[in-house]
C-alpha positions as CSV (number, residue, x, y, z in Angstrom):
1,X,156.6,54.6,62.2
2,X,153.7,52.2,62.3
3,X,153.9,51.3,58.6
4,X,158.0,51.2,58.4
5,X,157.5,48.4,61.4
6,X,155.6,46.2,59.1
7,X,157.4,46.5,56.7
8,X,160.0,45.4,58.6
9,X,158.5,42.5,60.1
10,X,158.1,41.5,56.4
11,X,161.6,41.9,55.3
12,X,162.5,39.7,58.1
13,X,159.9,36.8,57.2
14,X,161.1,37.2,53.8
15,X,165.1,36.6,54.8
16,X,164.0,33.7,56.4
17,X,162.6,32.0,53.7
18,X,165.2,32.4,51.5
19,X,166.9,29.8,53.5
20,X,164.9,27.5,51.7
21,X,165.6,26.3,47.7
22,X,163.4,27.6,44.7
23,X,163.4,26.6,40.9
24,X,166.4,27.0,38.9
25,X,164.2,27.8,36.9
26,X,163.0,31.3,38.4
27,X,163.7,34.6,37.9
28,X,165.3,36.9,40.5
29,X,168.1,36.0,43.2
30,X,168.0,32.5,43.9
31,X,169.4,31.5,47.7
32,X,169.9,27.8,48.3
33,X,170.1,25.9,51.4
34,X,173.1,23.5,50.2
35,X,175.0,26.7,50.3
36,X,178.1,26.5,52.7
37,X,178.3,30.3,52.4
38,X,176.7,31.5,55.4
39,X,174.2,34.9,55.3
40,X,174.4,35.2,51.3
41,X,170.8,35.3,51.4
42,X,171.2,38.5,54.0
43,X,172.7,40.7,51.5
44,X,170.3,39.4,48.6
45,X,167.3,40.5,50.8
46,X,169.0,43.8,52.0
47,X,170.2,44.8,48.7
48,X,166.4,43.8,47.7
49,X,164.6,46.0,49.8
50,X,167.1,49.1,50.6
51,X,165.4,51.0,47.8
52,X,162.0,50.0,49.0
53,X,162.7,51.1,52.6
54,X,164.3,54.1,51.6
55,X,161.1,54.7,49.9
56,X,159.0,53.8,52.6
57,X,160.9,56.1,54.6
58,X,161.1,59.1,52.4
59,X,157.4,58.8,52.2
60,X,157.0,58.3,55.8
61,X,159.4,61.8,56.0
62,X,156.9,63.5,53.8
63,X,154.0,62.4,54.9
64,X,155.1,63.4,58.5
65,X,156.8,66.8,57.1
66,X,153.0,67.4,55.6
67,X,151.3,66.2,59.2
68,X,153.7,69.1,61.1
69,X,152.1,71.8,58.6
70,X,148.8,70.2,59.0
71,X,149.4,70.4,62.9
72,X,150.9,74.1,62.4
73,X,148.0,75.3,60.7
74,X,145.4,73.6,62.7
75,X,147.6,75.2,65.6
76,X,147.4,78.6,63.7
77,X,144.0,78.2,63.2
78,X,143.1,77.2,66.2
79,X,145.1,80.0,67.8
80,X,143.0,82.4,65.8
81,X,139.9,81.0,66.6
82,X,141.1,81.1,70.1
83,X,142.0,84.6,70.0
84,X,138.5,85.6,68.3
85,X,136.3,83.6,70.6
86,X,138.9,85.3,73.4
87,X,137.3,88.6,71.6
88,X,133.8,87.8,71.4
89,X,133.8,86.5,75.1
90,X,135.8,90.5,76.1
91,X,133.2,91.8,74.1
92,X,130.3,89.8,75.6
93,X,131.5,90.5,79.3
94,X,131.7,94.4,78.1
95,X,128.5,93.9,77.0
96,X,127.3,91.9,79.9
97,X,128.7,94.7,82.6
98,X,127.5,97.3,80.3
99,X,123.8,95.9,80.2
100,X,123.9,95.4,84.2
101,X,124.7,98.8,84.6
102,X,121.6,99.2,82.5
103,X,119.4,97.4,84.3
104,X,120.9,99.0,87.9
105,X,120.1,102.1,86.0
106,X,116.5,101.3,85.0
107,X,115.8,100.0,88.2
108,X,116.8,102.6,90.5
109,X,114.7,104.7,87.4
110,X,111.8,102.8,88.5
111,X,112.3,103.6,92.3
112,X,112.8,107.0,91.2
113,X,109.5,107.1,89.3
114,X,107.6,105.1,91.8
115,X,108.6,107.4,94.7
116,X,107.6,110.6,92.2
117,X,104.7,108.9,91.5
118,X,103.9,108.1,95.1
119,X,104.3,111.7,96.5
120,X,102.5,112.9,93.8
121,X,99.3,111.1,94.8
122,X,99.6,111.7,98.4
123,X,99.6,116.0,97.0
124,X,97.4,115.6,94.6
125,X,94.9,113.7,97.3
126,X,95.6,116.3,99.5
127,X,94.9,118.9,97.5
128,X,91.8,116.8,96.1
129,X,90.7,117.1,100.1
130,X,91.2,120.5,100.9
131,X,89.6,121.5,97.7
132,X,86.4,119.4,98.9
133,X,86.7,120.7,102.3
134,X,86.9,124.0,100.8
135,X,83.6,123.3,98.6
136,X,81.6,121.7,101.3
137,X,82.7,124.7,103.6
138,X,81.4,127.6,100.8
139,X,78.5,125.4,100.3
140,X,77.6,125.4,103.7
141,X,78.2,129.1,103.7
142,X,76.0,129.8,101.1
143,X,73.1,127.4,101.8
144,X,72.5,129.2,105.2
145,X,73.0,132.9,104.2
146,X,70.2,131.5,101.2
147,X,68.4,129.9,103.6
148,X,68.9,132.8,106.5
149,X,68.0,135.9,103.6
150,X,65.1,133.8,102.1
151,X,63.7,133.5,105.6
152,X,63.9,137.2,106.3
153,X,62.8,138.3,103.0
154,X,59.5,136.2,103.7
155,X,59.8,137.1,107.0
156,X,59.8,141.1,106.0
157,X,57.2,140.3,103.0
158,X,54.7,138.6,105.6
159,X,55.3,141.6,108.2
160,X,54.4,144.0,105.0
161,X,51.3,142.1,103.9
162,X,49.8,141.8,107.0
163,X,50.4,145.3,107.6
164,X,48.9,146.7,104.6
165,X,46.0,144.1,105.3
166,X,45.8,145.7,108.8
167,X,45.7,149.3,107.4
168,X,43.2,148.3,104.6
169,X,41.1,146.5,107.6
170,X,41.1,149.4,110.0
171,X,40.1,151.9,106.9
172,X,37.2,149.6,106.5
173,X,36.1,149.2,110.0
174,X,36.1,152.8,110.4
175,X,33.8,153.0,107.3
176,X,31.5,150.2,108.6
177,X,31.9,152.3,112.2
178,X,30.5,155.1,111.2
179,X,27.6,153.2,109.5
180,X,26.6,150.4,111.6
181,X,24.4,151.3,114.3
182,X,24.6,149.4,118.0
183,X,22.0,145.9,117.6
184,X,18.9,147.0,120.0
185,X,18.9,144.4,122.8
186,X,15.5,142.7,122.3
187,X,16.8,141.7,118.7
188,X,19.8,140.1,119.8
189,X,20.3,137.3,122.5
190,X,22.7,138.0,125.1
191,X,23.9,135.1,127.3
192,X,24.3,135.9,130.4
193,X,27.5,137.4,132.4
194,X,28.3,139.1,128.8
195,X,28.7,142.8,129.0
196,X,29.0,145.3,126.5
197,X,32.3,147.1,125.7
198,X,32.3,149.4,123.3
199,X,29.8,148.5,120.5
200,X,30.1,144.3,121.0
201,X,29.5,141.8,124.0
202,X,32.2,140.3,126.1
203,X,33.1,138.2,128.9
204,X,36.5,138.1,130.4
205,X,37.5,134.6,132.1
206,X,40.3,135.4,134.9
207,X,41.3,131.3,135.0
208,X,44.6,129.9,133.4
209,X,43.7,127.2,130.6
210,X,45.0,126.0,127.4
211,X,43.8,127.0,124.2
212,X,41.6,124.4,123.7
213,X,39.8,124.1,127.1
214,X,39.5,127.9,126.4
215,X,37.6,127.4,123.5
216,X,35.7,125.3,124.9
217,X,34.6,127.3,127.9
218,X,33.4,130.2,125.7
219,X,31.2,127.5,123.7
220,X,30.0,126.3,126.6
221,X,28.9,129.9,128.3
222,X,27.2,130.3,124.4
223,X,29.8,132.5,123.0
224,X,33.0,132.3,121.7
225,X,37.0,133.0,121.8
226,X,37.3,136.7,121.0
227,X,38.7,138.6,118.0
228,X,38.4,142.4,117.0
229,X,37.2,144.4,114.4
230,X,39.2,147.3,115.4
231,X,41.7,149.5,117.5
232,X,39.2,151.2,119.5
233,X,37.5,147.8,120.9
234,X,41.3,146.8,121.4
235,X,41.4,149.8,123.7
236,X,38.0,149.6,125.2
237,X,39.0,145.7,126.0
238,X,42.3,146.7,127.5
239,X,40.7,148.9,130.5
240,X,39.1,145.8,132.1
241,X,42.1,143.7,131.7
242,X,45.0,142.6,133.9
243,X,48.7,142.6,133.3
244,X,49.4,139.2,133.7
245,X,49.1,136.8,132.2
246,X,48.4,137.0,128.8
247,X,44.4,136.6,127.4
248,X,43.7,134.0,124.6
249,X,41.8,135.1,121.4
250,X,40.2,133.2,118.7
251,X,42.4,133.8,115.5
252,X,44.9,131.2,114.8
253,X,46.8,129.7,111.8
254,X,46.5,126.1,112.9
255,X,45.3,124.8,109.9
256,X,47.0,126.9,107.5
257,X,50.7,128.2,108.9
258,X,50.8,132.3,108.5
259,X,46.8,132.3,107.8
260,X,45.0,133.7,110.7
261,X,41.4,133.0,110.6
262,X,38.7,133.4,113.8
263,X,36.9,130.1,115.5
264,X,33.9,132.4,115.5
265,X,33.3,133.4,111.9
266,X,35.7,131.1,110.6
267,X,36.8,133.8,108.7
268,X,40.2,135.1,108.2
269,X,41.1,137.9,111.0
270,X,40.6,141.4,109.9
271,X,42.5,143.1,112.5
272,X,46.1,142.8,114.3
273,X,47.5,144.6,116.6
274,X,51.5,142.8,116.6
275,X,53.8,143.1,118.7
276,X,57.7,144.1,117.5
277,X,58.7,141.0,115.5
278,X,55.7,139.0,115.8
279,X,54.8,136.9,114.5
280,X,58.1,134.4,115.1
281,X,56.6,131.1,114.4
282,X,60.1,130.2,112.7
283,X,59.4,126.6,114.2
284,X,56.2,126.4,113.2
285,X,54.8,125.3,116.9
286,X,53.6,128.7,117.5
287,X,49.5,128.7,115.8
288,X,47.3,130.7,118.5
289,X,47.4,134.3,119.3
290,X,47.0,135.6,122.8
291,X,46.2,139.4,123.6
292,X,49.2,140.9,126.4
293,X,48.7,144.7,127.4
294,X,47.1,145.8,124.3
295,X,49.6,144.0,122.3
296,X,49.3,140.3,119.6
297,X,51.6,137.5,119.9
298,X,51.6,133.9,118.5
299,X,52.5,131.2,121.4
300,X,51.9,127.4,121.7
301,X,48.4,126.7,122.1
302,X,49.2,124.1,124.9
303,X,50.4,127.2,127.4
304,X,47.9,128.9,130.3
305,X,46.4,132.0,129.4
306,X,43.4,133.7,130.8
307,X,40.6,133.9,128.1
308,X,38.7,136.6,126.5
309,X,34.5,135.5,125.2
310,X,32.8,137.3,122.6
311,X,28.9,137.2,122.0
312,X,28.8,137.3,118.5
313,X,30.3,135.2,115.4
314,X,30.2,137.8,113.0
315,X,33.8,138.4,113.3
């Protein structure tokens, strides 16, 4: 409609100068201004430009007949697109709600496994604790039955030494008893207050001392802490003794634990009269020997005992 309203405006401008004269001499309608015929130049320029218009307007007809199918297929294919980008966005928003469902999935999956995993640890550290309470318990177990059957074993082995020491001792003494004759008197010296019992000089010291100040007393009366060779002077002693307390003797293991040797000869002991289950020095505390009705224990050398001298250090 644009261009048919210029051309218009043209047609007008183009009437209206007709109104004026041209050239005899030109071609086409010629419109003068002497005229008394009024609007001849009207019809000149409609008849002029009918066809022209009617062109203009047929083309304008077309060309808007071939803007409608334009519009209708842009519409159509805009309506398609529409309808497929409708489709892709369903599809997306499927796709969407199915993927959230995978991640709800997933996650409660991971609370799932996390929780699996969680109890799992706590059992398994249980189990990891019991089973070390359980080790530590049979370890326990074991070390003291070792340590309680090693202990008796040497317990039971010393006992059997000492006894098969004792028995080979006493054979002996009874050899050397049968052999030895008693010293004369005027080649020995006797100190004084020492009497003979049996074959040997002794004194017996009724006073409660320690082991050491025992010692010590014999020493200083010129003999020394007693030990035997034998039963019999064990008996023969035991006649002139008391019942309590206890008498201290010369062996003991102080410098070596479960070797008895005497203070006289420094000499290991070569007879022992024990008492059931002696010696118990489980705690090691126990080093000197003291002499109760006829009978050998090992106490702590710091208790009060009476004491028991001997003239001699040949044993």
């Amino acid at each position: 409609m644009h261009y048919i309203g210029n051309y218009l405006l043209w047609a007008l401008a183009a009437c209206i100068l007709c109104q004026g004269s041209f050239a005899a001499d030109q071609p086409g309608y010629i419109c003068l201004i002497e005229d008394s015929i009024q609007n001849q130049c009207d019809s000149i320029c409609l008849t002029e430009l009918s066809p022209r218009l009617n062109e203009v307007v047929k083309a304008q007809n077309q060309g808007n007949t071939k803007l409608e199918t334009l519009k209708v297929k842009i519409g159509e294919v805009q309506a398609t697109l529409e309808g497929q980008l409708q489709g892709v966005e369903a599809k997306l928003e499927g796709q969407q709600v199915v993927l959230s469902k995978v991640e709800d999935s997933l996650a409660k999956l991971e609370g799932s496994l996390l929780a699996v995993q969680t109890k799992l640890d706590g059992r398994l550290q249980g189990v990891k604790n019991k089973l070390e309470g359980q080790l530590q318990g049979v370890q326990t177990k074991v070390e003291a039955k070792l340590d309680k059957g090693l202990l008796a074993v040497q317990t039971m082995i010393e006992i059997q030494l000492q006894a098969v020491v004792n028995q080979l001792q006493a054979v002996l003494n009874k050899i050397d008893a049968a052999n030895v004759a008693v010293p004369a008197l005027s080649t020995i010296t006797i100190p004084p207050s020492f009497e003979l019992i049996g074959n040997r000089y002794f004194q017996i010291v009724n006073e409660r001392v320690d082991w050491y100040t025992a010692e010590r007393r014999c020493r200083e009366m010129g003999g020394y802490l007693a030990s035997f060779r034998n039963e019999e002077e064990i008996n023969a002693i035991k006649e002139k003794l008391v019942d309590w307390p206890a008498y201290w003797l010369g062996i003991n293991d102080r410098e070596n634990e479960g070797h008895f040797v005497s203070v006289a000869s420094h000499k290991p002991g070569i007879f022992f009269r024990w008492r059931d289950g002696q010696p118990d020095d489980k705690s090691h505390d126990k080093n000197c020997i003291s002499l109760f009705k006829g009978e050998m224990f090992n106490v702590n050398c710091t208790e009060t005992r009476f004491l028991i001298c001997q003239a001699d250090n040949e044993t």
